[in-house]
C-alpha positions in Angstrom: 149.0 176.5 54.3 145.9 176.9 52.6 145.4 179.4 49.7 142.4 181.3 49.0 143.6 183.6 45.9 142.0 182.6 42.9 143.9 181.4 39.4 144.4 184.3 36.8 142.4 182.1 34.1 139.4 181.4 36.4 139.4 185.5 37.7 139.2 186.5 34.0 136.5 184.0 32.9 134.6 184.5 36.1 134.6 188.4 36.0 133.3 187.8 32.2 130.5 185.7 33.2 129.4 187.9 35.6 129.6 191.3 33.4 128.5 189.4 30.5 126.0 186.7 32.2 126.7 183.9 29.5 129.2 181.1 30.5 129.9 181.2 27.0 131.7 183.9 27.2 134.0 182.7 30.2 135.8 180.2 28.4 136.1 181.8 25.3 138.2 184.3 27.8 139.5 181.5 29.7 139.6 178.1 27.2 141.8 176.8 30.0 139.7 177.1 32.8 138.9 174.2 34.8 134.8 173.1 34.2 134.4 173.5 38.0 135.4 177.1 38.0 132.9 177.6 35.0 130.0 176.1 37.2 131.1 177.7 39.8 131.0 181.8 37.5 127.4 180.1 36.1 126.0 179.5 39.8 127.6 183.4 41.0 126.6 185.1 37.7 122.9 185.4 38.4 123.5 186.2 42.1 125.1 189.3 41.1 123.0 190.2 37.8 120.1 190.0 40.4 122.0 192.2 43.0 123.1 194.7 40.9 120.0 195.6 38.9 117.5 194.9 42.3 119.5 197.1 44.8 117.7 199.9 46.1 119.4 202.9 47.8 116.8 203.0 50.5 117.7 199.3 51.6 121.3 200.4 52.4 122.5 201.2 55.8 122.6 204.7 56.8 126.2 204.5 57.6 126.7 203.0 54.2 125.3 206.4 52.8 126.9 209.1 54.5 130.4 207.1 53.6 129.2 207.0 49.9 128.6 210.6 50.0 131.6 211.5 51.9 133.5 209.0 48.7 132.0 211.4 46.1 133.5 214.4 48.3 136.6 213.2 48.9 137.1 212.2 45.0 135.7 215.4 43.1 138.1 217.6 45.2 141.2 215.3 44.3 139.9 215.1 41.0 140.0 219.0 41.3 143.0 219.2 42.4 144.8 216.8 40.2 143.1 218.4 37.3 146.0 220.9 37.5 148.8 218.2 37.0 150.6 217.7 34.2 149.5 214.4 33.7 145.3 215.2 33.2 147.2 217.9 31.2 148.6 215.8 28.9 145.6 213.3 28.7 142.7 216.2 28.3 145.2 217.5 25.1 144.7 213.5 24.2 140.4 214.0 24.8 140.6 217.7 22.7 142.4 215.6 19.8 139.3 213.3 19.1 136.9 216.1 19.0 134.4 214.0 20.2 130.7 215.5 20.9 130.9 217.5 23.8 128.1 216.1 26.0 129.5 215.8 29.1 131.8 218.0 31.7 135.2 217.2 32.6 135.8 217.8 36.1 138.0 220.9 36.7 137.8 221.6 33.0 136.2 223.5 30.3 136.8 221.3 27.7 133.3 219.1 27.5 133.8 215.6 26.0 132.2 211.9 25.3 131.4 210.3 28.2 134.1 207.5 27.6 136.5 210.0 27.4 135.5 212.3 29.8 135.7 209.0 32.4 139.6 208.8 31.0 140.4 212.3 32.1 138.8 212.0 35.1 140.3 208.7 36.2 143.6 210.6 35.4 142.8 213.2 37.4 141.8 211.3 39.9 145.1 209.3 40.1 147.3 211.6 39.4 148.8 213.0 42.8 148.2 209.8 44.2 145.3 210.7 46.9 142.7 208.6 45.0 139.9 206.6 47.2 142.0 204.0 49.0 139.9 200.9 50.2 141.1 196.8 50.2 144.1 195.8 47.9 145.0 199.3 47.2 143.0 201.8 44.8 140.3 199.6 44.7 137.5 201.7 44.0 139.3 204.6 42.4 137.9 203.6 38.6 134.0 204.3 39.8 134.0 207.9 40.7 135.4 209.4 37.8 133.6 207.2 35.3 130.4 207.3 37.1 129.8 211.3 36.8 130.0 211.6 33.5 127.9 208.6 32.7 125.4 209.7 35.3 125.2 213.7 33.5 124.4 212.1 30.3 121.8 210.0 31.2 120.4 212.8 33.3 120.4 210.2 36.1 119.4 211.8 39.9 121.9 212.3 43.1 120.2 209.3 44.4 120.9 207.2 41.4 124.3 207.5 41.3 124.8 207.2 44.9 122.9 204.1 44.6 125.3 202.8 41.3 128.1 203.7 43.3 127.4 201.8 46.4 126.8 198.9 44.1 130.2 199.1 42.3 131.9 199.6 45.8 130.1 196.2 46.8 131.3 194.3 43.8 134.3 195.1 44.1 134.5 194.5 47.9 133.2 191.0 46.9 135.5 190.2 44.2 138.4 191.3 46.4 137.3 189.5 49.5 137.2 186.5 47.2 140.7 186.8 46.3 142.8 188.5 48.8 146.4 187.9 47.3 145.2 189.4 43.9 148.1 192.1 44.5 150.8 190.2 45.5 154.1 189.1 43.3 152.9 192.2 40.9 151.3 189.8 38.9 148.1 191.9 38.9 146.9 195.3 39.7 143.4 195.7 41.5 142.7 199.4 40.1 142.2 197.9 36.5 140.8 194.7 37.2 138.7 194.7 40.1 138.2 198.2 40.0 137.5 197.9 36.2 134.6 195.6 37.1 133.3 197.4 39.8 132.8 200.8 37.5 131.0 198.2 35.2 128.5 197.2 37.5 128.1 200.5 38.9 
């Protein structure tokens, strides 16, 4: 039987190369790694670099669009709703203890926060009844939503924008999971923080 997942070592020095762009940086991650998965990262590295700084919103299919938008729906109002549970509870008491500049909103929230942190309580929220965006391997996606809002309110980014950066992390992560379908299995991993994690870096 042929397997397509791809070895823990070569994931995590591939995934650095292609947020980091230096090969360099893959085996100090992943001093283990076999040279042909490092040629391999080098050869995918700019390939993605190129895709995620060139993509244009009006390139993507209209279809593509409307299920990005309906995505940002979908997420606020669980993020709403999960703002109320005693886990974001806990975590925003967590954000209020580091009295960190409050530039950005917290969604369902009065308590304004970092960025970073403001991302955490989100992603929380987001997670915390268990609706979060469902799409390949699990929560794929769910990490890009909540950290994407607040990032896009403090750099005063557009609608368009951050449709457009979301539909680039959603891609990424497609990719990365299409790449390595059994990523899941045996427990050994969990796509939400490592694919997803990625994905929210792109976007």
């Amino acid at each position: 039987m042929q397997r397509h997942d791809v070895d823990r070592r070569l994931f995590l020095g591939a995934s650095a190369v292609t947020l980091l762009g230096a090969a360099g940086a893959a085996r100090a991650q992943a001093p283990q790694a076999a040279k042909a998965g490092d040629a391999a990262a080098s050869k995918i590295t700019p390939r993605v670099a190129a895709f995620i700084a060139g993509f244009e919103l009006k390139d993507a299919p209209a279809l593509a669009v409307e299920r990005a938008r309906t995505a940002f729906t979908d997420t606020v109002g669980v993020m709403l709703a999960g703002s109320r549970s005693e886990p974001a509870a806990i975590v925003l008491e967590l954000v209020r203890a580091e009295d960190a500049k409050p530039a950005v909103s917290i969604v369902g929230q009065s308590l304004r926060s970092s960025p970073q942190l403001a991302a955490l309580a989100n992603g929380v929220a987001s997670h915390a009844l268990d609706f979060d965006f469902t799409y390949m391997q699990g929560q794929l996606v769910a990490p890009v939503i909540p950290a994407l809002l607040p990032l896009a309110e403090s750099t005063g980014a557009t609608p368009a924008e951050t449709l457009a950066a979301f539909i680039v992390g959603f891609e990424v992560a497609s990719r990365l999971s299409r790449a390595n379908p059994n990523h899941n299995g045996g427990g050994a991993w969990h796509a939400t923080g490592t694919i997803g994690t990625i994905g929210a870096a792109a976007a």
